[in-house]
Residue, then its C-alpha position, 0 to 999 in steps of 0.5 A: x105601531x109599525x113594523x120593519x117591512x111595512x106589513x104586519x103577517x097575523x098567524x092566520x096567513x102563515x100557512x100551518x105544516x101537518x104535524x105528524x105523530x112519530x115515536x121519539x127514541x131516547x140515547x141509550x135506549x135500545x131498539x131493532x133494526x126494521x126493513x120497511x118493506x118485503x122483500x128487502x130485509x137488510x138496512x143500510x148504515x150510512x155517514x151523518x149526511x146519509x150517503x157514505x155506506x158504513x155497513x148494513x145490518x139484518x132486520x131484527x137486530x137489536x142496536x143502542x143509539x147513540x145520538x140523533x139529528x132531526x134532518x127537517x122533511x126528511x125526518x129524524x136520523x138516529x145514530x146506532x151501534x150494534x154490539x153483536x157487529x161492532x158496526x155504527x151507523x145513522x139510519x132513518x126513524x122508520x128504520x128502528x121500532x121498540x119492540x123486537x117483533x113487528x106489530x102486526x096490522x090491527x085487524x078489522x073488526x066485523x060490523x055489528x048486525x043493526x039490531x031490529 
């Protein structure tokens, strides 16, 4: 069987992407706004192609959203309004989390003496 082009590529030549794992939040849930690091603790709401301001909210905030885009390596956006505000704007995944508090890191667990 021939192919257009002259070659056939087989999987095994068609280099892989790391999937990462990330968390999937569904339109009409509510979620809190998150500030990835100190000491910044405000989030920036921009337009859909994420470079008009639309206003910002504090970290901790809880939003509704509204719609969301995957925006290729970039990562997902999620369109979310606020009620307490009465603002709406697009903000990154990384930039909303489930729960109202942020998890803290897992601790590290002391090694267990070998036994004799």
């Amino acid at each position: 069987m021939s192919f257009p082009g002259g070659h056939f590529r087989s999987a095994a030549s068609v280099p892989v992407r790391p999937r990462t794992r990330a968390v999937v939040f569904a339109i009409g849930r509510r979620v809190f706004v998150t500030c990835a690091a100190p000491p910044v603790t405000r989030v920036t709401l921009t337009d859909e192609t994420g470079q008009g301001t639309r206003g910002s909210l504090r970290d901790g905030v809880e939003v509704e959203i509204v719609a969301w885009r995957p925006h290729g390596p970039q990562g997902t956006r999620y369109l979310v309004r606020a009620a307490s505000k009465g603002v709406e704007g697009w903000l990154a995944a990384a930039e909303v989390r489930g729960s109202k508090k942020m998890s803290p890191a897992p601790a590290a667990r002391p090694l267990a003496k070998a036994q004799r």
